[in-house]
N, C-alpha and C positions, 0 to 999 in steps of 0.2 A: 718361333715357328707357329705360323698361322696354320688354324683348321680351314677348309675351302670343303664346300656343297656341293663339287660339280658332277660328283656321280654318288648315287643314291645304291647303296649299294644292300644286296638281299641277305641273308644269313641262312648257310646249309646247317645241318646236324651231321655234326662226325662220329662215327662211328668203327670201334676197333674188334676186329671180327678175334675171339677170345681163344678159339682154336690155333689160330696162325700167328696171332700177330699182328697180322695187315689192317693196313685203314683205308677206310669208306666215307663219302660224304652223299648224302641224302639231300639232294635238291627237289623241292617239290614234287618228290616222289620216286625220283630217278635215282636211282643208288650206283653212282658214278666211284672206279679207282681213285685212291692221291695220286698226286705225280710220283712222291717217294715210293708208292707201292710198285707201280711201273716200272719205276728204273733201279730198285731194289728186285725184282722180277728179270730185271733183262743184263744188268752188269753182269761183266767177268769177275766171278768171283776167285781168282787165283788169290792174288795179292794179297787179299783178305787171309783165305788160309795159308799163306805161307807166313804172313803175319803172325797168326795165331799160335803155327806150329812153333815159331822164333822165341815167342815171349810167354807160351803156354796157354791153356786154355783157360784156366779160372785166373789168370792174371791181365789174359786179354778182356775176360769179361768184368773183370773189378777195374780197367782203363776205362772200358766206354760206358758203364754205368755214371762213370764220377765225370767224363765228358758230358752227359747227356744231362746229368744234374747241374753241372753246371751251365750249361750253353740255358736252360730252361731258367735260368736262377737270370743271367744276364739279360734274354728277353725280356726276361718281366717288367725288370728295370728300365729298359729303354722303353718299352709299351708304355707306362706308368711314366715316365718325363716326356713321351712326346703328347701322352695324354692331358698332360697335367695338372698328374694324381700324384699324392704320397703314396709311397714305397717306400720298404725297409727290407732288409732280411740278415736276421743276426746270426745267423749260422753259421761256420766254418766256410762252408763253399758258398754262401752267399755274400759273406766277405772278400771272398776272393773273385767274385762277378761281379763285385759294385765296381771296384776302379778299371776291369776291363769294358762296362759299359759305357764309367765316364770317357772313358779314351776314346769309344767312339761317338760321344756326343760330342765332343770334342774337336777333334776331326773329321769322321765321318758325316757329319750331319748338317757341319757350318753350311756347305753350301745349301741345303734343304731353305727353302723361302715360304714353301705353304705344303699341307699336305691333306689329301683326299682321305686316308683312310689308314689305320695302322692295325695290324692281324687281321688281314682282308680274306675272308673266302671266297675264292673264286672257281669259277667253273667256265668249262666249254660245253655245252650242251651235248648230252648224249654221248660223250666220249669221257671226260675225266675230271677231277675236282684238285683244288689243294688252298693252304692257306698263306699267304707271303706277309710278309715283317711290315711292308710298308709301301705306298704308293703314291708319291710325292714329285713335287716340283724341283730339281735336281738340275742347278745352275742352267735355271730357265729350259728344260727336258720336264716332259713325262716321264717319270721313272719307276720303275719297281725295284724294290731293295730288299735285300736279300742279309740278316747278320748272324754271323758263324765265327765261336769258339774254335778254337784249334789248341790242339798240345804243343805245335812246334809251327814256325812258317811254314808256306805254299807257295808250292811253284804252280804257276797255270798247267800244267798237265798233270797234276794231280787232282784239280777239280773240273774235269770236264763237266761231270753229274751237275755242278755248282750252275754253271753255264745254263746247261740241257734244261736246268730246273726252272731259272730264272726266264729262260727264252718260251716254256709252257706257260708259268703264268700271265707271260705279255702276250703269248696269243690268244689266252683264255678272256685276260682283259680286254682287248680290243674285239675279239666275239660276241660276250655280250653287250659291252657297256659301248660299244661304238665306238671306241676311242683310238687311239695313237701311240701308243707306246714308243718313244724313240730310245729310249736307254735302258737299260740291266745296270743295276751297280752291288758288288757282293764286299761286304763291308765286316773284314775278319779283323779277329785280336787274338793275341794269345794270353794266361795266363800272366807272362812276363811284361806284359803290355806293349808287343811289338804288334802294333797292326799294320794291314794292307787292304789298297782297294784293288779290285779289279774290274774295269767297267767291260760292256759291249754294245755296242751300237750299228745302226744301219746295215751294211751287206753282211758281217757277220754275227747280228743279232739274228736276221734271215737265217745265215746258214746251220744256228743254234737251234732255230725251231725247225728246220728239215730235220735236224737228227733229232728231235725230238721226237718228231713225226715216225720214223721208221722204228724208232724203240715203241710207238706206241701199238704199231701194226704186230710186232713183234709178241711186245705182249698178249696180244691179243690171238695171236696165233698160238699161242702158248697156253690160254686160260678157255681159249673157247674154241667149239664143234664150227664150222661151216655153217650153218643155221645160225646160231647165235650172233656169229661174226657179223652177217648180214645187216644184223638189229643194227650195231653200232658203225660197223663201216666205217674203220679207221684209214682202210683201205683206201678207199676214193676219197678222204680227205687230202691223203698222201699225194695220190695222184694228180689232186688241181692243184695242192702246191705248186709238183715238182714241174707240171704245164702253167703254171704263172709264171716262172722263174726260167723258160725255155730261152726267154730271148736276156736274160739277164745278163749285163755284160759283166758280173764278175764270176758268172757262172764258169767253171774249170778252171780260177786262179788256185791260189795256196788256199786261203781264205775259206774256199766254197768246197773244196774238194779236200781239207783235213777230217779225220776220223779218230 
């Protein structure tokens, strides 16, 4: 896998607000949301606690602490081979991230032909920040790629978010950098090493970033006063979306109109 120049890309400062939790990214002075914070912000969190109440609460929390060590263990790994840098990690959970990331170099990446940029920070000016895995050449697509540990398979309506997340950062990308995003590809593994891709493309890559768009309006209706809101105006983003897409002709299929 070839490195390619063709977009020169900036580096924000992220930032974890110590109080909440949440993260921030600081672009030349603009201290824009993550995506995650947004859409950890706007999800139903039902599922979530009935989860929790199912398997307990300090047992849910000792599940996603060792997902999150691990899914951070597996990054590295593929960051560090697509860079190519050594990497190692001998620890128990980084033992067990090595051969989930080889499986997705494996398969997931064969088609990869050159790539722009791998832990990209990105941003949309004045509205939101985040940082995606990777933004490469993907059987001849512009692509952003997205890679995600799992404890068990996924079905596509378990990861809408997955989707939602992928479809922010192709619009973020093509906001500043000019470009053309034509594909999402979210490139899971489990422990077990059963992986799956799930791609998105064209009218419903579209219809990924309208919903993305209303979770962001949402947010924002949620974290800010009337005045504030104005500053950022996720609102009239929304709206020339949703009148660029008036005469779209898959506008009211399955496709355009799932939620």
């Amino acid at each position: 896998m070839k490195k390619s120049n063709k977009y020169s890309y900036i580096q924000g400062k992220q930032i974890t607000d110590v109080d909440t939790g949440t993260r921030f990214y600081d672009f030349q002075g603009s201290r824009l949301p993550s995506v995650t914070t947004i859409l950890s912000a706007t999800k139903n969190q039902q599922f979530l606690k009935d989860w929790k109440v199912k398997v307990g609460e300090a047992n849910a929390e000792r599940i996603k602490n060792l997902s999150s060590k691990r899914g951070t263990s597996m990054h590295k790994f593929l960051e560090s081979h697509i860079q190519g840098v050594g990497y190692d990690d001998l620890t128990g959970i980084g033992q067990e991230a090595k051969p989930m990331a080889q499986k997705i170099i494996e398969v997931g990446l064969t088609p990869v032909s050159e790539y722009y940029g791998s832990e990209v920070m990105l941003h949309y000016p004045g509205l939101y920040a985040g940082s995606t895995d990777l933004v490469c050449l993907h059987n001849d697509l512009e692509t952003i790629v997205d890679f995600k540990q799992a404890n068990r398979p996924k079905r596509e309506e378990w990861i809408e978010d997955y989707f939602i997340q992928i479809a922010a950062y192709a619009m973020a990308h093509d906001a500043y950098y000019g470009s053309s995003i034509e594909q999402g590809v979210i490139m899971v593994c489990t422990p077990d090493l059963y992986y799956q891709e799930f791609k998105v493309s064209g009218a419903e890559l579209r219809s990924w970033k309208h919903k993305f768009l209303k979770r962001l309006d949402m947010y924002h209706e949620l974290k800010f006063d009337e005045k504030e809101r104005a500053k950022v105006d996720s609102n009239k983003l929304l709206e020339e979306f949703e009148r660029d897409t008036s005469n779209d002709p898959f506008k009211g299929t399955d496709i355009e109109g799932k939620d």
